[in-house]
N, CA, C and O atoms as a DFTB+ gen file, in Angstrom:
344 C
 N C O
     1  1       8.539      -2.446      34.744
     2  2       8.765      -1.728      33.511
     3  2       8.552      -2.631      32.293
     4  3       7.970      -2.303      31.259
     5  1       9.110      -3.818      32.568
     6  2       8.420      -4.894      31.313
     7  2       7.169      -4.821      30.629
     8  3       6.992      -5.218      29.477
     9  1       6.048      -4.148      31.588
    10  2       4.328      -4.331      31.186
    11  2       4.163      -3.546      30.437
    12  3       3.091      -3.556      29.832
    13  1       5.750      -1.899      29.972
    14  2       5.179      -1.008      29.341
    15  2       6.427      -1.392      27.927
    16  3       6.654      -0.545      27.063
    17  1       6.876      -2.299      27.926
    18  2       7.649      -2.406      26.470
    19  2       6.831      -2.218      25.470
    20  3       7.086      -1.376      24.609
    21  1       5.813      -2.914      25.439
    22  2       4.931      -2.917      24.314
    23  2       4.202      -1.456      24.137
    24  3       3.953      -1.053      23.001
    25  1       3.962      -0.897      24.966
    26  2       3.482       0.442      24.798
    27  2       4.194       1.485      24.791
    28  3       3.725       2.583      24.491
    29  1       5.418       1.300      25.115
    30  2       7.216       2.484      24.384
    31  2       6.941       2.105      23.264
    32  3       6.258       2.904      22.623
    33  1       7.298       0.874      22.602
    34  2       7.635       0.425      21.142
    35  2       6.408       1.212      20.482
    36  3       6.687       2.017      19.593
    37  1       4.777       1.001      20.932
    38  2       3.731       1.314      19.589
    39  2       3.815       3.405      19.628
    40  3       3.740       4.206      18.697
    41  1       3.979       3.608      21.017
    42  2       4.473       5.071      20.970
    43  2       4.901       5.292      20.130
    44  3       4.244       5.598      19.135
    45  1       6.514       5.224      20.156
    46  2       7.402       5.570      18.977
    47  2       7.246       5.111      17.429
    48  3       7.753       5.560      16.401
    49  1       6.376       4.078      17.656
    50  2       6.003       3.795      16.501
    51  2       4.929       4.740      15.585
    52  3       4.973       4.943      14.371
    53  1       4.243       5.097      16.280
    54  2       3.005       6.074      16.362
    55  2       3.755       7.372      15.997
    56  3       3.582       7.978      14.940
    57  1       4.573       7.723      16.939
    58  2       5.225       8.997      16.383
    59  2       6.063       9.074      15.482
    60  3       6.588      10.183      15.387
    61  1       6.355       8.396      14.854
    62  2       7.416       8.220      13.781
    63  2       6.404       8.076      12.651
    64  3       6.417       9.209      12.170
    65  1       5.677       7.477      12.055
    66  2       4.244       7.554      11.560
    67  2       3.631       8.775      11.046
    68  3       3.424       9.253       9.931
    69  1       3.373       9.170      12.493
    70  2       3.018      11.080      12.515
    71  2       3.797      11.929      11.745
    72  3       3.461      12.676      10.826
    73  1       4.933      11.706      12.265
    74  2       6.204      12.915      11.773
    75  2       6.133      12.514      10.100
    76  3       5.796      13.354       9.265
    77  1       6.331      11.758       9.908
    78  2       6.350      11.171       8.282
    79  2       5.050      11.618       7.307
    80  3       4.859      12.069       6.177
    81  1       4.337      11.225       8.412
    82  2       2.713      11.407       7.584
    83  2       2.584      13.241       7.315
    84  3       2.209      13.836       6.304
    85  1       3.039      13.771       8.603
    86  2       2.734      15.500       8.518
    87  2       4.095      15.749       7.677
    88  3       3.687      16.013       6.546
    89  1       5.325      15.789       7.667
    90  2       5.995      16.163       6.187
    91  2       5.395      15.544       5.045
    92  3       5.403      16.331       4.099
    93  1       4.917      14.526       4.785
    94  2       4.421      14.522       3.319
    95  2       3.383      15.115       3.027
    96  3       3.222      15.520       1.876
    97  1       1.971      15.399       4.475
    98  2       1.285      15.892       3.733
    99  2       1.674      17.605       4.107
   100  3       0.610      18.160       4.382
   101  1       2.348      18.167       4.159
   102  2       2.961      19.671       4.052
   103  2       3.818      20.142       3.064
   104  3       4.311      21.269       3.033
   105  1       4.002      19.144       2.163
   106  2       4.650      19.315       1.117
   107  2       4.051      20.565       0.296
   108  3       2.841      20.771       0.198
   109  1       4.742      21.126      -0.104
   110  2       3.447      22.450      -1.270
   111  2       4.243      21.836      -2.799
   112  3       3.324      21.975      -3.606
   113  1       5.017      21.457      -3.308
   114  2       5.226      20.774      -4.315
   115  2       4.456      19.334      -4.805
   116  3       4.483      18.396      -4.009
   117  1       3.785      19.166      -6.084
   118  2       3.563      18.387      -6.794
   119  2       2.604      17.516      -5.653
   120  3       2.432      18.127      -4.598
   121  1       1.947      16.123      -5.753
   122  2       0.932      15.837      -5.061
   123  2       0.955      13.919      -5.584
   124  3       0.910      13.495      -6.739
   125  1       1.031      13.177      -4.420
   126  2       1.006      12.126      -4.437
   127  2      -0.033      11.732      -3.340
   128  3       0.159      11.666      -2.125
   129  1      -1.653      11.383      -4.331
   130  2      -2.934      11.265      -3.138
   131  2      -2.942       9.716      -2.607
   132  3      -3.298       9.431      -1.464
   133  1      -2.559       8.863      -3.456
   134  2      -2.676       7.859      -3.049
   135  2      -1.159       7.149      -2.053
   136  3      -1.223       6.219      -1.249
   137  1      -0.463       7.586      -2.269
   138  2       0.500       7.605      -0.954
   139  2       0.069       8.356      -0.163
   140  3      -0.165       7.760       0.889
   141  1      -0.170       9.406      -0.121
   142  2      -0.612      10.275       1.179
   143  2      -1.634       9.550       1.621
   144  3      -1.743       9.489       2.846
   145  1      -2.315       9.055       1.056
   146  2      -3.730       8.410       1.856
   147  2      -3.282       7.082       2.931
   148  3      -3.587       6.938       4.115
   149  1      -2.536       6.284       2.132
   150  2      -1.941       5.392       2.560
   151  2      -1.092       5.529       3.823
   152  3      -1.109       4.631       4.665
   153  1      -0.387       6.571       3.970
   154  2       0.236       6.688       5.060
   155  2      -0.624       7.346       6.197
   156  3      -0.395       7.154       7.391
   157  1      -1.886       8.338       5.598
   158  2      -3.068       8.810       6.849
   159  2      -3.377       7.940       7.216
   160  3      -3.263       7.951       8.442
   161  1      -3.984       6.530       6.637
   162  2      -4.565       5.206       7.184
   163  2      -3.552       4.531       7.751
   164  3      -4.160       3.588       8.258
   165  1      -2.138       4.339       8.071
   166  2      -1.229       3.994       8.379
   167  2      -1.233       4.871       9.888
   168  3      -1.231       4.243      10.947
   169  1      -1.239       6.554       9.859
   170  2      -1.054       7.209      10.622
   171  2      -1.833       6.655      11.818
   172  3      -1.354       6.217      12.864
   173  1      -3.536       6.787      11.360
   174  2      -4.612       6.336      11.854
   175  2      -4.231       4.939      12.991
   176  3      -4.038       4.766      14.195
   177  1      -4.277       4.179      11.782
   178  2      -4.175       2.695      12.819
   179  2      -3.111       2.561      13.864
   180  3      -3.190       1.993      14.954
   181  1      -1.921       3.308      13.225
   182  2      -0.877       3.706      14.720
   183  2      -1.255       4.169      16.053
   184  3      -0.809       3.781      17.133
   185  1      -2.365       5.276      15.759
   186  2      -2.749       5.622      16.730
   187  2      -3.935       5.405      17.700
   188  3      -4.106       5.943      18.794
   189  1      -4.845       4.353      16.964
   190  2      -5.644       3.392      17.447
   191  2      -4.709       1.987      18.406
   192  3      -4.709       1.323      19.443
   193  1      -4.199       2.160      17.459
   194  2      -3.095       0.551      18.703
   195  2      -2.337       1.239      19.718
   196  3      -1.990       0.628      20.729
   197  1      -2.080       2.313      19.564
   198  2      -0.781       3.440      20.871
   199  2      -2.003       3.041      21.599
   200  3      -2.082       2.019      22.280
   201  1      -3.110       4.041      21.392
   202  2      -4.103       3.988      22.317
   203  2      -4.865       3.383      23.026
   204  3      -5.531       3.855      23.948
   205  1      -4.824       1.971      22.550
   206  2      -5.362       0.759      22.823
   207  2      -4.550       0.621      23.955
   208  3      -4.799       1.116      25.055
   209  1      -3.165      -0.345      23.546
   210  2      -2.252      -0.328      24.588
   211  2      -1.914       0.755      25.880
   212  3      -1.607       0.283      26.974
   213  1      -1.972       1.849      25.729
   214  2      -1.518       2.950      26.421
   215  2      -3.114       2.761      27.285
   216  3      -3.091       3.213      28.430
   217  1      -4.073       2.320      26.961
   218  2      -5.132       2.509      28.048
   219  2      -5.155       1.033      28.913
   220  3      -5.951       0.790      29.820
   221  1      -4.383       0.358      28.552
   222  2      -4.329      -0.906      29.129
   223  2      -3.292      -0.435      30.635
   224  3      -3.044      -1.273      31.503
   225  1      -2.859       0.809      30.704
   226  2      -1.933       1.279      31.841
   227  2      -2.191       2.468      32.458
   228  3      -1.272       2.869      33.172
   229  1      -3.724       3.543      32.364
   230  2      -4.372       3.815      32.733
   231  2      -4.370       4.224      34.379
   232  3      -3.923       5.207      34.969
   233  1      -4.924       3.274      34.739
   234  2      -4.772       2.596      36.481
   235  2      -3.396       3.256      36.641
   236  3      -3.248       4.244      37.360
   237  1      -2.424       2.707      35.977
   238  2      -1.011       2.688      36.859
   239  2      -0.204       4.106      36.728
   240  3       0.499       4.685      37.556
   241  1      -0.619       4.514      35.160
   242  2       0.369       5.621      34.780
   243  2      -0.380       6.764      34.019
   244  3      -1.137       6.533      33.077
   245  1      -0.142       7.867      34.442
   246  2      -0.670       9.442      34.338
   247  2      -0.352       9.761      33.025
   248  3      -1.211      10.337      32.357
   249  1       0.738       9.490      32.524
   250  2       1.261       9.511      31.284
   251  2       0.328       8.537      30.270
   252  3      -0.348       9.165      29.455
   253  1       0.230       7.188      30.241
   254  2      -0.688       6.116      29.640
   255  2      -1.809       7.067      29.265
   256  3      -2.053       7.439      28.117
   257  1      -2.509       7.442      30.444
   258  2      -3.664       8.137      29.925
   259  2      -3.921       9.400      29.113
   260  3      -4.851       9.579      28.327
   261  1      -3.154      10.063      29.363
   262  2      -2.691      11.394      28.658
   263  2      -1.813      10.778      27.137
   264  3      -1.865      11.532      26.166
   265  1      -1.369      10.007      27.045
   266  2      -0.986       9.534      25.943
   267  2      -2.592       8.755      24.673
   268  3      -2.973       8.930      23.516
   269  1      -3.044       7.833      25.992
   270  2      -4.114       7.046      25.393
   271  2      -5.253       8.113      24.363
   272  3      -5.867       7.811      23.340
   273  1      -5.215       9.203      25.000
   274  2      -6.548      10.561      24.763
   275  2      -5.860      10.897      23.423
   276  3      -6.330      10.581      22.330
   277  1      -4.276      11.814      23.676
   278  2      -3.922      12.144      22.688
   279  2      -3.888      10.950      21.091
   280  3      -4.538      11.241      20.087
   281  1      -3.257      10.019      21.156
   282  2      -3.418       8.841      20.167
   283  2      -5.006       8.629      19.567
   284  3      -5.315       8.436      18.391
   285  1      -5.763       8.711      20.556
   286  2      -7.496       8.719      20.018
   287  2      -7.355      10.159      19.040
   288  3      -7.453      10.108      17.814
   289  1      -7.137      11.300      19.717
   290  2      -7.294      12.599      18.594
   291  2      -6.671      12.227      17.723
   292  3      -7.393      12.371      16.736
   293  1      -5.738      11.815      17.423
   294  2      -4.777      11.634      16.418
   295  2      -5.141      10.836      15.809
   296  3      -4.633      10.976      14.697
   297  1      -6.088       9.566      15.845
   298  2      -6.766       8.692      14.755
   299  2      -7.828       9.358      14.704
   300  3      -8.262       8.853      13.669
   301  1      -8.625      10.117      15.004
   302  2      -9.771      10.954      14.328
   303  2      -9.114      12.002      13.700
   304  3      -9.665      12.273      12.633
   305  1      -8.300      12.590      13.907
   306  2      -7.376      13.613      13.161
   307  2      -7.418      13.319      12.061
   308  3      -7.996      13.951      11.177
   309  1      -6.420      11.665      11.863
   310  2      -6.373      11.228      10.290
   311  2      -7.430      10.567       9.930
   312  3      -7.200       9.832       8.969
   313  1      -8.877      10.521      10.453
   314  2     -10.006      10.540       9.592
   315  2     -10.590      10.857       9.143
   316  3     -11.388      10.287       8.399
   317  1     -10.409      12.463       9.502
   318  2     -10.890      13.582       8.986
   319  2      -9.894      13.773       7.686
   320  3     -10.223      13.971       6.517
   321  1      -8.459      13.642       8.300
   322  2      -7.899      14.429       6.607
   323  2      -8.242      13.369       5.661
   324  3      -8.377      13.508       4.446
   325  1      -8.354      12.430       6.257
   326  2      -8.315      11.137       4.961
   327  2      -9.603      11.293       3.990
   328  3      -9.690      10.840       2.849
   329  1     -10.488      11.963       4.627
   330  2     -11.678      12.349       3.621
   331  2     -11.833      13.510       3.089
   332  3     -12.752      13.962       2.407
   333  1     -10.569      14.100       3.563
   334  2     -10.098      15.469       2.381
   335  2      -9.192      14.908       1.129
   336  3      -9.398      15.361       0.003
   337  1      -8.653      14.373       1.250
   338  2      -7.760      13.715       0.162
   339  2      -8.366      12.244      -0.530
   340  3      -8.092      11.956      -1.695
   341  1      -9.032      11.554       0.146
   342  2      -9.458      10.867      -1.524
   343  2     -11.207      11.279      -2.029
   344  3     -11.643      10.894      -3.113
């Protein structure tokens, strides 16, 4: 279980990221682009490193991989919005 500390920690890290990034940008009041951007590129790179790591366990775990896929959508996700907003 040690080999997957590092890939719990960027998970939750990743999802905590997400959750933050999708309430600010769902806000329908007033508009802050350059924080919002900042946290899509934030969102992004979270989910490039989940995914990185999470494919490094692949081989071993069903979850890793199904995690690794989802984290890839999720940094093309926020590359797409990121070129709606600036």
């Amino acid at each position: 279980m040690a080999d997957l500390r590092q890939c719990v920690r960027l998970n939750l890290d990743c999802a905590e990221i997400c959750a933050a990034t999708g309430a600010m940008a769902s806000r329908r009041t007033g508009s802050n682009e350059a924080v919002l951007a900042a946290a899509i590129k934030a969102c992004a790179e979270a989910g490039n490193r989940c995914g990185e790591e999470c494919g490094k366990h692949v081989d071993k775990h069903e979850h890793c991989r199904i995690c690794a896929e989802s984290c890839g959508r999720c940094a093309a996700a926020c590359d797409e919005a990121l070129s709606q907003v600036q």
